[in-house]
BAKEFI-790191 format. One line per 4 residues: their letters; for each residue x, y, z of C-alpha. Coordinates in steps of 0.25 Angstrom, whole numbers, plus 5000, padded with zeros to 4 digits. Each point is the difference from the previous one (the first is absolute). Layout:
a> X/Y/Z ~ ...
This chain:
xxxx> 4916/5386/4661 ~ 5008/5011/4999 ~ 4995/5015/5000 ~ 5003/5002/4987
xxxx> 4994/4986/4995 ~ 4987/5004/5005 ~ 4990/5001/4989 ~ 4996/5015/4997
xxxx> 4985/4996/4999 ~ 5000/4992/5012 ~ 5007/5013/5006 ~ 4990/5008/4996
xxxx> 4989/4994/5005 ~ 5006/4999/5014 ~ 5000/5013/4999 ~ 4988/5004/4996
xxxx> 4993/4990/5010 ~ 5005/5007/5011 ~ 4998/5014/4994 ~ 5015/5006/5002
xxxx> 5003/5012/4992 ~ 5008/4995/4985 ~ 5009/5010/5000 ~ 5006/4994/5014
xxxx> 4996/4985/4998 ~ 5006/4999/4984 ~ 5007/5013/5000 ~ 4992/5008/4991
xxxx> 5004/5012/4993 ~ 4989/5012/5004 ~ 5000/5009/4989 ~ 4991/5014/5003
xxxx> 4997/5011/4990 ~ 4997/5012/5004 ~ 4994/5008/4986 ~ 5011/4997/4989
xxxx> 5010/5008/5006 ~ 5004/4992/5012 ~ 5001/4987/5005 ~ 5006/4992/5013
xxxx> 5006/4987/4999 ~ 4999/4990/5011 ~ 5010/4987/5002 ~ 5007/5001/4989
xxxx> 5014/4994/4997 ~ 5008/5006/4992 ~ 5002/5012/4987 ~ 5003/4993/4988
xxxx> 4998/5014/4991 ~ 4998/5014/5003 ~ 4998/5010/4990 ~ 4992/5013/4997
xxxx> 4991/4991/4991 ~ 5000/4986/5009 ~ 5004/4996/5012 ~ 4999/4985/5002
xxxx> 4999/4993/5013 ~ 5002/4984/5005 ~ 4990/4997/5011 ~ 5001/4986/5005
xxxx> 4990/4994/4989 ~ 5001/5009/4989 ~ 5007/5011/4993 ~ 4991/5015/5000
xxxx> 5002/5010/4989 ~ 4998/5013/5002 ~ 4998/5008/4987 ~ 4998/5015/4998
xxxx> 5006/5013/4998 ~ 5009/5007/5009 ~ 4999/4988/5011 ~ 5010/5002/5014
xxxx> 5002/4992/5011 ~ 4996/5011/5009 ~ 5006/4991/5013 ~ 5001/4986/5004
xxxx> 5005/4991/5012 ~ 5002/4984/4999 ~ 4983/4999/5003 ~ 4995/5011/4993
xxxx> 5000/5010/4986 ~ 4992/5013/4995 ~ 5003/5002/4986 ~ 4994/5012/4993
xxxx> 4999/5006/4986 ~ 4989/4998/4989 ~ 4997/4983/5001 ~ 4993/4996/4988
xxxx> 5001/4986/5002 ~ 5002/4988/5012 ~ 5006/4987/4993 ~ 5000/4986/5008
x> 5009/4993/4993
């Protein structure tokens, strides 16, 4: 059975036995707020939208919105992003 064949659950469950961190084992987005004026993004993929009101993001399992007023991308690396403005709102979709 191929990587990709292997069933989520039974994936999850492996890793949960042996207690390894989620955002390594199933590559996790790690989404940290700090107030509602800034937030670090972790293992995230891709921008899908950027905006002054949203900025969207594609993490390896879901899509993050960002919404708010006056929202930046104050930096970000292929690992890593701050975004900073006034968040009102933190959407998994």
């Amino acid at each position: 059975m191929s990587r990709k064949q292997f069933p989520k659950n039974a994936k999850e469950l492996i890793v949960d036995s042996l207690k390894l961190p989620r955002d390594m084992a199933m590559g996790a987005c790690i989404v940290t707020a700090v107030g509602n004026d800034q937030v670090m993004v972790e293992n995230y993929r891709g921008i899908l939208e950027y905006t002054p009101n949203s900025i969207v993001l594609q993490s390896k399992t879901c899509r993050i919105a960002f919404c708010g007023c006056g929202l930046r991308i104050a930096y970000y690396t292929n690992e890593d992003m701050k975004i900073e403005g006034k968040i009102s709102e933190i959407r998994y979709l």
